[in-house]
N, C-alpha and C positions, 0 to 999 in steps of 0.2 A: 437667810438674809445677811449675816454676820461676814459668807463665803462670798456675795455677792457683793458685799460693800468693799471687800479688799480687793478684790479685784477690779473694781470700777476706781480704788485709790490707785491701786499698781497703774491703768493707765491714764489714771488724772496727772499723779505725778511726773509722767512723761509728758504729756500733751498739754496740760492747763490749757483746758479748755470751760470750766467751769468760769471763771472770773471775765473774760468775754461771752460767753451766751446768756450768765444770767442780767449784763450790765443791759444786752441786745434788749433783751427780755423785758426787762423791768425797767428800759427808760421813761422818760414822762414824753407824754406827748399830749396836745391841746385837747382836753374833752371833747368839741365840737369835730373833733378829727375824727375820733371814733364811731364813723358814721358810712351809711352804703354809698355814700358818693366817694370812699375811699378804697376801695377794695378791685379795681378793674388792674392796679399792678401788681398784686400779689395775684392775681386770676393768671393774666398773663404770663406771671412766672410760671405758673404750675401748668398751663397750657406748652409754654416751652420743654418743661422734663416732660411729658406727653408724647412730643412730637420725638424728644430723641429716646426715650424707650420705644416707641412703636416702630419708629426709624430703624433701631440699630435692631430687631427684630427680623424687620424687613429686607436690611442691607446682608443676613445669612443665607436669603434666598435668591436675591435678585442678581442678575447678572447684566453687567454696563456694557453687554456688547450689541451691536446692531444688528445680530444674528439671534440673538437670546432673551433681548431683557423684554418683548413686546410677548415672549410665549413664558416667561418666568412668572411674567402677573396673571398671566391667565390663569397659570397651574394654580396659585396662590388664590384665584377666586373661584374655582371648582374642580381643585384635587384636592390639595391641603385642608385638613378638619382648621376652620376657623380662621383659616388663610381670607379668605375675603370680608372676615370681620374685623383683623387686624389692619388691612388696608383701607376699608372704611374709618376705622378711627383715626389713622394717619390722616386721611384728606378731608375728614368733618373737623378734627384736630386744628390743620392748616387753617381753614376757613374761619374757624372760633378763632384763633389765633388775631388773627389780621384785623377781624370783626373789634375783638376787646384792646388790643394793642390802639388803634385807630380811635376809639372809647375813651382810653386813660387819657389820649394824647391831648383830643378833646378838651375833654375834664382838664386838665392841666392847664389849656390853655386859658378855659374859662374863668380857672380860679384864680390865676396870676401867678400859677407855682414856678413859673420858669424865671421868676422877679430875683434880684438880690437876697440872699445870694445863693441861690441857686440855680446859675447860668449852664455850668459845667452839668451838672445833672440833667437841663434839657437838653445841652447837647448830646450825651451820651443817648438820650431819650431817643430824640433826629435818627441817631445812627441803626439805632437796635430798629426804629421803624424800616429803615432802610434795608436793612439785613431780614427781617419781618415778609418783606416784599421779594428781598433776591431768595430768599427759600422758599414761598410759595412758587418765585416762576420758573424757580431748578428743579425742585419737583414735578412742575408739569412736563416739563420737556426731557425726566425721567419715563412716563410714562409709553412714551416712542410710540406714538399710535398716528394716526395721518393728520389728527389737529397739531399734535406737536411739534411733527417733522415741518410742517408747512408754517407754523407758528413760530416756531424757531429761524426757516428760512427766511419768515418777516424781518426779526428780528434782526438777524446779521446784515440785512440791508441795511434796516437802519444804519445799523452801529459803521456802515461799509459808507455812509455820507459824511462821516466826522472829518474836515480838513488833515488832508496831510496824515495821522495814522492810521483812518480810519479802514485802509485794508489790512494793515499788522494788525489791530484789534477783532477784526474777523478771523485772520487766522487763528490766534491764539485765542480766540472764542467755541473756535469750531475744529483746533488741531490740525489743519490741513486744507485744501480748498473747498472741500464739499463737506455733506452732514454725514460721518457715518462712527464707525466705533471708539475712533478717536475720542468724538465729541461726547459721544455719553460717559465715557472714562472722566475728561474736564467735569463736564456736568456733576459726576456720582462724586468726585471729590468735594468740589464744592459746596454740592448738597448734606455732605453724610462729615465733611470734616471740616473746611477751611469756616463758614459760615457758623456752623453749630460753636465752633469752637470761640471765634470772636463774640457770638453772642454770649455763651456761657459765663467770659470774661469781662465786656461792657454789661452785662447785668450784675456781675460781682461790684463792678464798680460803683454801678446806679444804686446799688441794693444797699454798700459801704457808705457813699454820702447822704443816702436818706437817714441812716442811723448818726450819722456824725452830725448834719445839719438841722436835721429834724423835720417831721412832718411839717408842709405847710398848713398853717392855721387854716379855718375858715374864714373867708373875705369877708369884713365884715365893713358895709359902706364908712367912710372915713378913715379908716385904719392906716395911713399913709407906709409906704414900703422908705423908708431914707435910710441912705449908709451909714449915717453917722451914727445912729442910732437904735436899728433893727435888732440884732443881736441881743441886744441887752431888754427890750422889748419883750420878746419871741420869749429869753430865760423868764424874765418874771411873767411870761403869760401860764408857761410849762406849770410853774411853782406854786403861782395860786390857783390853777382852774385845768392841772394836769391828770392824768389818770397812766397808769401803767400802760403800754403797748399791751403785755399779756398779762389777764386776759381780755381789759376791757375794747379793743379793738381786733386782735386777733380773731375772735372766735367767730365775727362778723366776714371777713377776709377767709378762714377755714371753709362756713357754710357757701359762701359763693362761691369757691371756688370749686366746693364740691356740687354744687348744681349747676357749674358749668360742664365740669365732669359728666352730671348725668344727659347735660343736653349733647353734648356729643356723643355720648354711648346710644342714646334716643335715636339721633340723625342716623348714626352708621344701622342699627338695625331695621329702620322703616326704611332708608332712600339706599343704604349700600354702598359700595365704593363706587370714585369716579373710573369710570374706564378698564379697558383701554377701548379705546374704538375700533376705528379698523386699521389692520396692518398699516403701517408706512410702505411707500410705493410713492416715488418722486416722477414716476408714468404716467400716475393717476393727477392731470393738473386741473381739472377740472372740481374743486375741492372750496370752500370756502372755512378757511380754519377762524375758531374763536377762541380768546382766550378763558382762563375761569372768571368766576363772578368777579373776585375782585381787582382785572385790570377789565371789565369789557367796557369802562366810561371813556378808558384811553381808546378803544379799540371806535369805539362812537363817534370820539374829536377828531380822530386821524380821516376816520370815514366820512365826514361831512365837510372834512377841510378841502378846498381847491387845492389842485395838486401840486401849483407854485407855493404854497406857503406850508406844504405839511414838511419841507426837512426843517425851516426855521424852526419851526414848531420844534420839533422831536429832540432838535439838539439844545436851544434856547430855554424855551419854557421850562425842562423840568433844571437846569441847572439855576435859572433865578427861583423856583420853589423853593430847592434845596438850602443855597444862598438865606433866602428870607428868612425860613427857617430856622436858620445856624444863627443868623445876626439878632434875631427877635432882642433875645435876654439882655442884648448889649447895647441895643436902642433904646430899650421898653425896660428898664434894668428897675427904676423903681415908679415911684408913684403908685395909685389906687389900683386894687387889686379887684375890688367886687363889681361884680357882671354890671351892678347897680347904674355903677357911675362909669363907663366904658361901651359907650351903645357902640362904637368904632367897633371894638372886637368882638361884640355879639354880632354885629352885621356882617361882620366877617366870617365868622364861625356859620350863622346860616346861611349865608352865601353859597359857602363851600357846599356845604353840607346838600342844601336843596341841588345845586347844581351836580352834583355827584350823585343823587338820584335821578336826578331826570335823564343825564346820559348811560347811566348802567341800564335804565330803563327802556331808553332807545336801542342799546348793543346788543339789547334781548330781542324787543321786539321792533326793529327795522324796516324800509323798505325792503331790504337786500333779505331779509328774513322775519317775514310778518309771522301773525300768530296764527298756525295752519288752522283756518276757518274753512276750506273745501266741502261741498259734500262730493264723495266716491261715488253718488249714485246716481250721478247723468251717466248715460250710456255713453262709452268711445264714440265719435262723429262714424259715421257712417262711410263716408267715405275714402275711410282709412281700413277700412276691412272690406270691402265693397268685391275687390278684383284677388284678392290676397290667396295665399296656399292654406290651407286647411290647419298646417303647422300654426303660420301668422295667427290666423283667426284665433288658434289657441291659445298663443303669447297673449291676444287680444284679452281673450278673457281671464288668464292669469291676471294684468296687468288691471283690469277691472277688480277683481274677487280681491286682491291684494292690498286694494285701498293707491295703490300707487299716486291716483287722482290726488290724494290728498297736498300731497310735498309738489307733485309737477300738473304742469298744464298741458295739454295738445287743442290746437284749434283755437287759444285763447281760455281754455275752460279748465278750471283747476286752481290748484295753489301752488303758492307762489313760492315757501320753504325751499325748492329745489328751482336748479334752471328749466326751464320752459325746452321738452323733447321734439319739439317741430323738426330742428335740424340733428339730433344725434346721432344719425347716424353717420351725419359728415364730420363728427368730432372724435368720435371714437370708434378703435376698429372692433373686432367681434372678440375679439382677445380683455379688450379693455371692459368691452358691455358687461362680460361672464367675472372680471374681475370686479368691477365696483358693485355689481349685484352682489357675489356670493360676501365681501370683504366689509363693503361699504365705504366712508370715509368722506369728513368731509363734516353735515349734519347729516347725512345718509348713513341709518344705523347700517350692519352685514344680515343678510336675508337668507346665510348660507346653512341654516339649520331652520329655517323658514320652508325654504321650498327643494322638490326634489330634484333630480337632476333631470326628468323629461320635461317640469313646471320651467326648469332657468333655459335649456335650452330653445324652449316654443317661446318665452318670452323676450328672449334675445333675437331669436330672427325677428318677430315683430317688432322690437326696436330699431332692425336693423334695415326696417320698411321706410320709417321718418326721416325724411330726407326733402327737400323743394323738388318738384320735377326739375329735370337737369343738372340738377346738384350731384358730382360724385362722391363717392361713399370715402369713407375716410379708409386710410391702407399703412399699414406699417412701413414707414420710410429705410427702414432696414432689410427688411426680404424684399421687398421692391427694388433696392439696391443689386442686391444677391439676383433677384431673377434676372435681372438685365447682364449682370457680368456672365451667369450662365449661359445665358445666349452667346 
């Protein structure tokens, strides 16, 4: 012990770091603070070092090219021992993340903590949510599968309506005028360094004025927030009715955060990692990309908006959120703190709240993508295999035995998950059929360890039956070119 103590003075006396952690440690904070409605920001801290240990894990295998990084994750989910449990907890990670970050922000807002003086704190607060958001949707659009690639192409549109620079901001979005390796290079930085590294810093911040200013009390009705005299308040609340940070708050803050821990360790081993789907293929246009759970309310609003008013929307709306946001602390700076006497911002909080389930709930389940209720067991119409080659007939019954019925419709009969195959054959050529079968893409899983290679080809000619009478078949606009100069 005697060998351990000197050495632990040899680097105290360089570092002093002793007279800071134990002041962190042992400051007072309000009794009533030490409670579980305090604990979603220390969760969220510890959710953040989660996401960059399993990140910089991740970042030794993956590769940011558009050639590589959609087969690096694969290998990662079925070569690598443990490879696909490491990326489940990144993206169970992610989604706790956003879940609890969105929680504290909540809570903060309800309790009045963003009140004098504590403005700069919310603000720091605003930005880490922000940042919270840019690294869940840089990680998706790491994952380079055909939701991304087309998810991302959304994306730049938008960003391609912004007056005046909004093509410089595509470029420099995407490296160049299309999506290709450029862009996951921008992406992987910003995912793996520019992002991680700001938050790391505006949480050092947020983390240094919660100790400098102190926990906010419990709202307690009447409690009036005034400048002139808060401060002095808050000290003598600390001094008669304080308790240590550690342990009597701490240990509360530990235990959740480690059962937040175990709830994602839970998630990654029952549900798995997300993805990837199917290869990217900018061929394939036929695709209906979504994004993850936590932007599909925006993906809901865009969809249901008339198509004159969705750029106001996309460029407007979220810059006055932001705005409100930032301005709260400086509008709303003192006065009543408790949920009590503030029905304004409880109405507001449920507001939001209920309204951002209803459309995540719609982004799920949609016209555009109901909840596949089909049964596969009406028989193909009859008159679709009536006159057909023996091959067809057998696509036919592929195409039955496979469940196919369930996601598409022919004849009107089926579900709705997928486009309605009446006309595909005039939409895609036989190149394209044998690609989105074996790949998939889209909400269309890849079928190409599914079935064998005499099941995809019978099933492909009979797709390539669906067609209107006199409708011709769809043909590749490039060998069609070729055949004609051949002549």
């Amino acid at each position: 012990m005697s060998r351990l103590k000197q050495v632990y003075n040899w680097f105290e006396s360089r570092l002093q770091l002793e007279g800071p952690v134990k002041e962190a440690a042992l400051h007072p904070v309000p009794r009533n603070t030490a409670s579980w409605w305090y604990v979603f920001g220390s969760a969220a801290m510890t959710l953040l070092f989660l996401q960059i240990a399993t990140g910089i894990l991740l970042a030794i295998i993956y590769v940011p090219s558009g050639s590589e990084a959609w087969q690096t994750l694969n290998e990662l989910n079925n070569q690598l021992h443990l490879g696909w449990f490491l990326r489940a907890m990144h993206g169970w990670g992610s989604n706790f993340m956003v879940a609890v970050v969105l929680i504290h922000m909540a809570q903060v807002f309800l309790f009045g903590a963003y009140k004098y003086p504590r403005e700069l704190t919310w603000v720091l607060g605003v930005f880490l949510l922000l940042m919270t958001l840019g690294m869940a949707f840089t990680g998706q659009v790491l994952r380079f599968d055909q939701d991304a690639y087309w998810g991302l192409g959304i994306g730049a549109s938008i960003m391609s309506r912004v007056p005046v620079i909004g093509g410089s901001l595509v470029h420099l979005l995407l490296g160049g005028p299309i999506i290709a390796g450029a862009t996951l290079s921008r992406f992987f930085a910003l995912h793996v360094f520019v992002i991680p590294g700001a938050m790391l810093l505006f949480t050092g911040l947020h983390v240094w004025m919660v100790l400098k200013l102190g926990i906010n009390e419990w709202p307690m009705p009447g409690r009036i927030v005034r400048r002139e005299t808060y401060l002095q308040e808050y000290n003598e609340l600390t001094h008669k009715d304080g308790v240590p940070f550690v342990p009597d708050a701490l240990w509360k803050d530990l235990f959740f955060s480690a059962a937040i821990l175990a709830a994602v360790a839970l998630c990654a081993l029952v549900f798995g990692p997300y993805g990837p789907g199917g290869q990217p293929d900018p061929t394939i246009i036929q695709t209906s990309p979504k994004p993850d759970f936590f932007f599909l309310w925006l993906f809901a609003v865009l969809s249901y908006l008339p198509p004159e008013m969705e750029t106001p929307f996309v460029l407007i709306a979220p810059a006055i959120g932001i705005l409100v946001l930032l301005a709260l602390p400086f509008v709303a700076g003192v006065g009543e703190k408790s949920w009590h006497r503030r029905p304004v911002a409880v109405l507001v909080l449920v507001t939001v709240a209920v309204s951002w389930g209803i459309f995540t709930h719609l982004g799920v389940h949609t016209p555009w993508s109901p909840i596949m209720n089909a049964w596969s067991g009406d028989p193909v119409p009859e008159k679709l295999v009536h006159s057909e080659t023996p091959l067809e007939r057998q696509g036919a019954v592929v195409f039955q035995a496979k469940q196919c019925r369930n996601c598409h419709s022919i004849g009107g009969e089926g579900g709705q998950r997928g486009p309605a195959l009446d006309d595909v054959a005039t939409r895609l050529t036989e190149d394209q059929l044998i690609r989105q079968v074996l790949q998939g893409g889209g909400n269309m899983p890849a079928y190409g360890k599914n079935l064998s290679p005499p099941e995809v080809t019978a099933l492909v000619q009979f797709l390539e039956t669906l067609k209107p009478a006199g409708r011709p078949a769809a043909v590749n606009a490039a060998q069609q070119a070729q055949a004609q100069l051949g002549r």
